[in-house]
PyMOL commands that place a pseudoatom at each C-alpha (Angstrom):
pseudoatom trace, name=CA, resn=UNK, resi=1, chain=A, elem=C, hetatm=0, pos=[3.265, -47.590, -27.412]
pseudoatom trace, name=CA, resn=UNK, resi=2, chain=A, elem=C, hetatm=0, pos=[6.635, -49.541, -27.529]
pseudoatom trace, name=CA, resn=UNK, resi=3, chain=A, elem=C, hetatm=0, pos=[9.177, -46.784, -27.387]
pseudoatom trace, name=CA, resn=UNK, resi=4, chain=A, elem=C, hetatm=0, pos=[12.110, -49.023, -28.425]
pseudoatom trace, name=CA, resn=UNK, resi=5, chain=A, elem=C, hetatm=0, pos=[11.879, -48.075, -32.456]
pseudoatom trace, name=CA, resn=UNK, resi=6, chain=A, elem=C, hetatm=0, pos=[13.182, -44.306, -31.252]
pseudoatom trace, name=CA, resn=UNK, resi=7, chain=A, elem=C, hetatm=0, pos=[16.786, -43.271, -30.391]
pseudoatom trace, name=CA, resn=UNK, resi=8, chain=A, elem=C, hetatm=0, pos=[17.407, -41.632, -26.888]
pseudoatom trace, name=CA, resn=UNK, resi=9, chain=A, elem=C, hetatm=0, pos=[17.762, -38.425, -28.524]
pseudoatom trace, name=CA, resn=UNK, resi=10, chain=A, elem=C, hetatm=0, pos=[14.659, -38.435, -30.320]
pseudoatom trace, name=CA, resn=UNK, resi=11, chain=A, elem=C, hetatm=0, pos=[12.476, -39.522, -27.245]
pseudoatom trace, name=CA, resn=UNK, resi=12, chain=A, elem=C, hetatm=0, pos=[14.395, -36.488, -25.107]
pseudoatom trace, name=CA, resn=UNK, resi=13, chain=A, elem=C, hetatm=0, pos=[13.787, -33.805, -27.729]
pseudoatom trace, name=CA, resn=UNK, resi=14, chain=A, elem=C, hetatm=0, pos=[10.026, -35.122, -27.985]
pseudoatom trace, name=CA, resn=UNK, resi=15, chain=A, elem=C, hetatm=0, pos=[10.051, -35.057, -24.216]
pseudoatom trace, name=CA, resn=UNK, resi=16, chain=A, elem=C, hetatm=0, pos=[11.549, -31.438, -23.897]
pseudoatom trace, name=CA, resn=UNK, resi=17, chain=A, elem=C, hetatm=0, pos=[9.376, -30.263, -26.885]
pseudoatom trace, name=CA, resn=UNK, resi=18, chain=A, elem=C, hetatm=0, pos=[5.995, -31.264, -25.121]
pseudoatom trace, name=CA, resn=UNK, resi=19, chain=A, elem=C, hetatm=0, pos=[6.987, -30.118, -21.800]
pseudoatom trace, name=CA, resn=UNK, resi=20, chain=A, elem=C, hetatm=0, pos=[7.402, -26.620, -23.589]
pseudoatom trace, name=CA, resn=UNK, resi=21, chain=A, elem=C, hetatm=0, pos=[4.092, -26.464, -25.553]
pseudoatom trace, name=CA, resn=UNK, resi=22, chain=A, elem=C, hetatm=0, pos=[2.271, -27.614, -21.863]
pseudoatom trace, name=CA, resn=UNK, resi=23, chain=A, elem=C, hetatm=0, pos=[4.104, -24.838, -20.331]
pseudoatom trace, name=CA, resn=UNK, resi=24, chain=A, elem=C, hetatm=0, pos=[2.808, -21.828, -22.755]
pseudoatom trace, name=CA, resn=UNK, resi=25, chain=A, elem=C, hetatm=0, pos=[-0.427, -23.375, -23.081]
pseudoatom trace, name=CA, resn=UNK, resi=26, chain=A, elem=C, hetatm=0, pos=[-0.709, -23.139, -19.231]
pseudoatom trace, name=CA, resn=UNK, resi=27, chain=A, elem=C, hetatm=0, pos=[0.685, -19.491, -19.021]
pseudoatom trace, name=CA, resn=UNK, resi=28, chain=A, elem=C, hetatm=0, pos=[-1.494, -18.753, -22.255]
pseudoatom trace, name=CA, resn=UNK, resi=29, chain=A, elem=C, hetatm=0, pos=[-4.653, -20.073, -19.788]
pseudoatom trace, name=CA, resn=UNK, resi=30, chain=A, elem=C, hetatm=0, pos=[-3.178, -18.460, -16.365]
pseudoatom trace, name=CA, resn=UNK, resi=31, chain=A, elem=C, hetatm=0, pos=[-3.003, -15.330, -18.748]
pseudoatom trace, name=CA, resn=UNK, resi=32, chain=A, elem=C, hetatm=0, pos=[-6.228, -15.520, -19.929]
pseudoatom trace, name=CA, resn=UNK, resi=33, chain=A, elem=C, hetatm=0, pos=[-7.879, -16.136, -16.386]
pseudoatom trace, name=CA, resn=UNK, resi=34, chain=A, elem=C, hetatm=0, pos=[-5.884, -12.849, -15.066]
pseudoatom trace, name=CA, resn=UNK, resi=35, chain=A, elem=C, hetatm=0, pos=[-7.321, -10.624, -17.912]
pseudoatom trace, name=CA, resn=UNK, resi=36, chain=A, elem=C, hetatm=0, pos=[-10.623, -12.005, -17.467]
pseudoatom trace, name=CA, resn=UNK, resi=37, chain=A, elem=C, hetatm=0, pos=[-11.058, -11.160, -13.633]
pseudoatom trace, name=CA, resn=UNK, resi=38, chain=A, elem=C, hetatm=0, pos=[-9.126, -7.753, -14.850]
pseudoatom trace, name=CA, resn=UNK, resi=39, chain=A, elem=C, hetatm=0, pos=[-11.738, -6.765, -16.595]
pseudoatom trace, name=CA, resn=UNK, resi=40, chain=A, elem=C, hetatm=0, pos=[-14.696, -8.405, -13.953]
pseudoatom trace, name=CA, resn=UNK, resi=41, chain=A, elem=C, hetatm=0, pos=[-13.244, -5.697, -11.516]
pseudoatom trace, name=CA, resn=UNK, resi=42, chain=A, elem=C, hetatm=0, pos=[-12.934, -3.181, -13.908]
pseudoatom trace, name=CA, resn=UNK, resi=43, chain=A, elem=C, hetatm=0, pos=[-16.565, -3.608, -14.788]
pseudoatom trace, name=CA, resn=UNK, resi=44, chain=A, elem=C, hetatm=0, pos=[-17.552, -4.050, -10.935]
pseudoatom trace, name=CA, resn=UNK, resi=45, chain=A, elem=C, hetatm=0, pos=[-15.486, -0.791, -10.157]
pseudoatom trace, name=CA, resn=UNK, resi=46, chain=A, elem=C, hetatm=0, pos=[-16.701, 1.038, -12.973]
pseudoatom trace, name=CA, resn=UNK, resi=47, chain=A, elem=C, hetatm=0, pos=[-20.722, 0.326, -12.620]
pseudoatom trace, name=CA, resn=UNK, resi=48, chain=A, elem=C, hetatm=0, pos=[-22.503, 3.662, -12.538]
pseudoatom trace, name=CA, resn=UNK, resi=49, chain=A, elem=C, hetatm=0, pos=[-23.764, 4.703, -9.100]
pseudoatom trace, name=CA, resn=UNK, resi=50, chain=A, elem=C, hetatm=0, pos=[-27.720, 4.749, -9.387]
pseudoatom trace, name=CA, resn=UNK, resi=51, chain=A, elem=C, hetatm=0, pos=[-28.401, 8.869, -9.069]
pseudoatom trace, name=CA, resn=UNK, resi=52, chain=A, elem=C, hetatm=0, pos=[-30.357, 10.181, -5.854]
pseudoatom trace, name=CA, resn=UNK, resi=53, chain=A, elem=C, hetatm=0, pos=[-33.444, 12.356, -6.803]
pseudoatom trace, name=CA, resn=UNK, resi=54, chain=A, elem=C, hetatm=0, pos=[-32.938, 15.992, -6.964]
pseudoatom trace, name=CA, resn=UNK, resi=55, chain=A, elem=C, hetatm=0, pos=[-33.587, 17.487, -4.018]
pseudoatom trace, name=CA, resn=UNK, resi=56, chain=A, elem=C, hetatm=0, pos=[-34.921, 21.068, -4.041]
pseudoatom trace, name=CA, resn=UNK, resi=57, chain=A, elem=C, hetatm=0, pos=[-31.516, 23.309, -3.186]
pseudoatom trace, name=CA, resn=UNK, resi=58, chain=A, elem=C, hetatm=0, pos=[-31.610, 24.263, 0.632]
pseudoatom trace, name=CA, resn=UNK, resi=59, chain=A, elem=C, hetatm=0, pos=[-31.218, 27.609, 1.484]
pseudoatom trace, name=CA, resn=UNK, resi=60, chain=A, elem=C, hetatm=0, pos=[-27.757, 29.147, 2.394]
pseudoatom trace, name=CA, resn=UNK, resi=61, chain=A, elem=C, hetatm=0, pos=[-26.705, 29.090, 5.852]
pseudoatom trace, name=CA, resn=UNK, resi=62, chain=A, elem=C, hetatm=0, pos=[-25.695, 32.167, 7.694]
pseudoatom trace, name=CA, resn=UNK, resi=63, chain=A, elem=C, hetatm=0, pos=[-21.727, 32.085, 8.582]
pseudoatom trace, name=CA, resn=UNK, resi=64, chain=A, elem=C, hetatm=0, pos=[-20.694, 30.840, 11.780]
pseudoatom trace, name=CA, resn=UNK, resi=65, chain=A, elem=C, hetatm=0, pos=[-20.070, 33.559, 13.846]
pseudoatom trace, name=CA, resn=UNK, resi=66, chain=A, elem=C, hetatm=0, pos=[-16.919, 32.817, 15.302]
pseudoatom trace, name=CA, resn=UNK, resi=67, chain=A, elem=C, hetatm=0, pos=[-14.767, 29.960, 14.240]
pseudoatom trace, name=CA, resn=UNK, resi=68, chain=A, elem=C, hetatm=0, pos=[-13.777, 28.155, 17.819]
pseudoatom trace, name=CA, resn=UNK, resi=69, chain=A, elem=C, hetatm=0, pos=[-10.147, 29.003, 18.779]
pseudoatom trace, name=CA, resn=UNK, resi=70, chain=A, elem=C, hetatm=0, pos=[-7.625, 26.102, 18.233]
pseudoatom trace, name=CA, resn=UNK, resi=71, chain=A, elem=C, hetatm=0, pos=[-5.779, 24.899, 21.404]
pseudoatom trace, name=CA, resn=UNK, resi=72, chain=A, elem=C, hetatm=0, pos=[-1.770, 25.851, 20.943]
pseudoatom trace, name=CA, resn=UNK, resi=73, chain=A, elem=C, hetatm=0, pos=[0.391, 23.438, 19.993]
pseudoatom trace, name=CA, resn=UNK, resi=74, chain=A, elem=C, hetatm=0, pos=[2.489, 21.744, 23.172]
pseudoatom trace, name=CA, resn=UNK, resi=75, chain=A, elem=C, hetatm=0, pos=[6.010, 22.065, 21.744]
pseudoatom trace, name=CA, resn=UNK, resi=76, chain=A, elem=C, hetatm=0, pos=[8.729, 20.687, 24.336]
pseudoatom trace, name=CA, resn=UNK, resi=77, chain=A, elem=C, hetatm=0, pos=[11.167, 22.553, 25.317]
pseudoatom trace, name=CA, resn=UNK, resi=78, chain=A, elem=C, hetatm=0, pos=[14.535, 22.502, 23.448]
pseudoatom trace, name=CA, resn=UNK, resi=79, chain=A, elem=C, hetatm=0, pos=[13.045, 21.341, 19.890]
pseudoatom trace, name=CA, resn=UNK, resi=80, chain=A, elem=C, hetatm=0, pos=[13.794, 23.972, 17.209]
pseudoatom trace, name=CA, resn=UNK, resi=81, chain=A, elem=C, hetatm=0, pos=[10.654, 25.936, 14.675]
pseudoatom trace, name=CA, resn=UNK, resi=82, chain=A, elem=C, hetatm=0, pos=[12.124, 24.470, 11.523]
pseudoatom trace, name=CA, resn=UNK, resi=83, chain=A, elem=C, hetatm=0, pos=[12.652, 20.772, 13.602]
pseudoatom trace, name=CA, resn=UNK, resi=84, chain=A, elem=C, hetatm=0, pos=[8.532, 21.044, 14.396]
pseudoatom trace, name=CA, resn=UNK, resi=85, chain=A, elem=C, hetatm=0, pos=[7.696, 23.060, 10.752]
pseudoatom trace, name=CA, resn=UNK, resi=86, chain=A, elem=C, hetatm=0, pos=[8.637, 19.069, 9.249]
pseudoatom trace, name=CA, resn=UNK, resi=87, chain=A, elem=C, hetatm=0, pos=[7.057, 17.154, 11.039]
pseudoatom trace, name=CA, resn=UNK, resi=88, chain=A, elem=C, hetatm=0, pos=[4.000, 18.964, 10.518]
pseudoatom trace, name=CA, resn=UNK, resi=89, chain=A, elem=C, hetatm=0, pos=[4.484, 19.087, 7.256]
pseudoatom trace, name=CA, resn=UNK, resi=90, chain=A, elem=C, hetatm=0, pos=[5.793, 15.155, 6.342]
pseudoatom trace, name=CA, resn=UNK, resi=91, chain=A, elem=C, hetatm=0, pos=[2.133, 14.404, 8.343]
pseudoatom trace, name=CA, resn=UNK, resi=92, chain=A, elem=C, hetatm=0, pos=[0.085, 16.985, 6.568]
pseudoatom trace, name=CA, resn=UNK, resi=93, chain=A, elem=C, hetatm=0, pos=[1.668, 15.195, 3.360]
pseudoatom trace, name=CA, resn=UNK, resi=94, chain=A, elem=C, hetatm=0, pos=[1.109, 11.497, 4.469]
pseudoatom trace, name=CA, resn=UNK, resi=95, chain=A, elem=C, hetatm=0, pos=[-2.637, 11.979, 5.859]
pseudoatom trace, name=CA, resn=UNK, resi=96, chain=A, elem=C, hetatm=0, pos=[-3.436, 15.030, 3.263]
pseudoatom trace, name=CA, resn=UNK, resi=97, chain=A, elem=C, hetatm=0, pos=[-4.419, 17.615, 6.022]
pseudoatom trace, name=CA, resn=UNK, resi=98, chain=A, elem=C, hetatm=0, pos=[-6.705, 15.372, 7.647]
pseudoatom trace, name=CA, resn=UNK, resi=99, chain=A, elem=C, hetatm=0, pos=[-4.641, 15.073, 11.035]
pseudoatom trace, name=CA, resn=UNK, resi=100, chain=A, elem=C, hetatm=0, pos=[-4.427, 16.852, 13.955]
pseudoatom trace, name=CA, resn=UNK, resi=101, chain=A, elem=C, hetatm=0, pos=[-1.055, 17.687, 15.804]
pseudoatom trace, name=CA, resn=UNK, resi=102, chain=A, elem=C, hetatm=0, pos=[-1.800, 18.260, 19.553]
pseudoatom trace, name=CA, resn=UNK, resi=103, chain=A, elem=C, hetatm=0, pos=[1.970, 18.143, 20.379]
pseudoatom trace, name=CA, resn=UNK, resi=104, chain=A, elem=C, hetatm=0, pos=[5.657, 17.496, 19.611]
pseudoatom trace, name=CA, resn=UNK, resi=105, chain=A, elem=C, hetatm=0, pos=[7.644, 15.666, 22.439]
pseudoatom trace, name=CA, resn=UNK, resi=106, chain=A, elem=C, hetatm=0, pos=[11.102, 13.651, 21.296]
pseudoatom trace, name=CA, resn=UNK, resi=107, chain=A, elem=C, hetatm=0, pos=[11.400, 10.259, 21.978]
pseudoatom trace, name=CA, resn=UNK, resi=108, chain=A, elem=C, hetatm=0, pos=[12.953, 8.325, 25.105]
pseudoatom trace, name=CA, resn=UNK, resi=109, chain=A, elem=C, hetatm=0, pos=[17.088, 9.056, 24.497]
pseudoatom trace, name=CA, resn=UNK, resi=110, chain=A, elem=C, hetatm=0, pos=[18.530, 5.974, 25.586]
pseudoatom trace, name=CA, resn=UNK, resi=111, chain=A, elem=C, hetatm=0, pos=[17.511, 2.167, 25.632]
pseudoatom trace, name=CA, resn=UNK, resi=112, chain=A, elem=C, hetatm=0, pos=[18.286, 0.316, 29.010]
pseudoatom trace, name=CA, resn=UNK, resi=113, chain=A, elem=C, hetatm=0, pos=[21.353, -1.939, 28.376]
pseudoatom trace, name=CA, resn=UNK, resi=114, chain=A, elem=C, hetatm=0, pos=[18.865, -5.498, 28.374]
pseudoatom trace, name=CA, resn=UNK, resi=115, chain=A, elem=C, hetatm=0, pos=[17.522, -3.669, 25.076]
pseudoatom trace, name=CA, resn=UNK, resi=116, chain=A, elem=C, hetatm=0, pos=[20.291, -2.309, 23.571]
pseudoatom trace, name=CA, resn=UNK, resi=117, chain=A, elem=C, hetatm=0, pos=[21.850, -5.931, 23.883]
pseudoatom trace, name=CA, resn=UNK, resi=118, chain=A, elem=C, hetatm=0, pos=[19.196, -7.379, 22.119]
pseudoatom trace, name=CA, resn=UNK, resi=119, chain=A, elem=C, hetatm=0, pos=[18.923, -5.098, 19.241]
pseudoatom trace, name=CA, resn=UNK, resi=120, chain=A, elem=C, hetatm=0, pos=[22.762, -5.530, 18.991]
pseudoatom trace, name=CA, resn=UNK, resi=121, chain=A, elem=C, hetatm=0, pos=[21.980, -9.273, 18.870]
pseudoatom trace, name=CA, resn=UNK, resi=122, chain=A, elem=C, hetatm=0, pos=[19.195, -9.447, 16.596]
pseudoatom trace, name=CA, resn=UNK, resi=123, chain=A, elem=C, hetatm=0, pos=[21.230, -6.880, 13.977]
pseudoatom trace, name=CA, resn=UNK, resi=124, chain=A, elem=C, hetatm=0, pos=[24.307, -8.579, 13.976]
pseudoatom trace, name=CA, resn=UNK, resi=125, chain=A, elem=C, hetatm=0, pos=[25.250, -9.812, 9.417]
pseudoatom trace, name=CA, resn=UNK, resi=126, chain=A, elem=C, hetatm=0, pos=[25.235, -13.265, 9.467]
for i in range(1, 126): cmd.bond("trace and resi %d" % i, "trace and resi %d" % (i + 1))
show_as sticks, trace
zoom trace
């Protein structure tokens, strides 16, 4: 196609035109892809578990007789109740009761001056 019959302006607002309707279409299609594996993995996630046969209910057990005494906590010395009442509780929230505190010890105080350089180094603004 000779493109010398068209002005400048007419070939740029063909060219910006096209490059427009190729952009949609392609987000159109990326869209389409998305909401297709969307709803493969809702379908995968939502397939119904096949059910195990009924099983004749077992007969109650008999209470434990004693529950087994917890070790203490090892608190360090110096570390307040209310300092050690959250922690425990900011872990009970994160792992929803499933951890276990043995103990509560603070961390080292000071860095040795080699590290304390190099975190002074490595946090310096630009």
């Amino acid at each position: 196609m000779d493109l010398s019959s068209f002005s400048t302006p007419e070939i740029a607002v063909a060219m910006v035109f096209t490059g427009l309707v190729v952009v949609f279409c392609a987000l159109v299609g990326l869209w389409f892809i998305v909401a297709l594996f969307g709803k493969a993995f809702e379908a995968f996630q939502n397939k119904p578990k096949p059910s195990a046969p009924a099983a004749p209910p077992a007969p109650k057990a008999a209470p434990p007789a004693a529950p087994a005494a917890k070790a203490p906590m090892k608190i360090e010395q110096g570390i307040g109740d209310e300092t050690v009442a959250a922690i425990v509780a900011a872990i009970t929230a994160m792992t929803g009761g499933k951890a276990v505190i043995r103990s509560v010890k603070r961390s080292r105080e000071a860095r040795s001056n080699w590290a304390q350089a190099g975190v002074v180094q490595n946090t310096q603004p630009f």
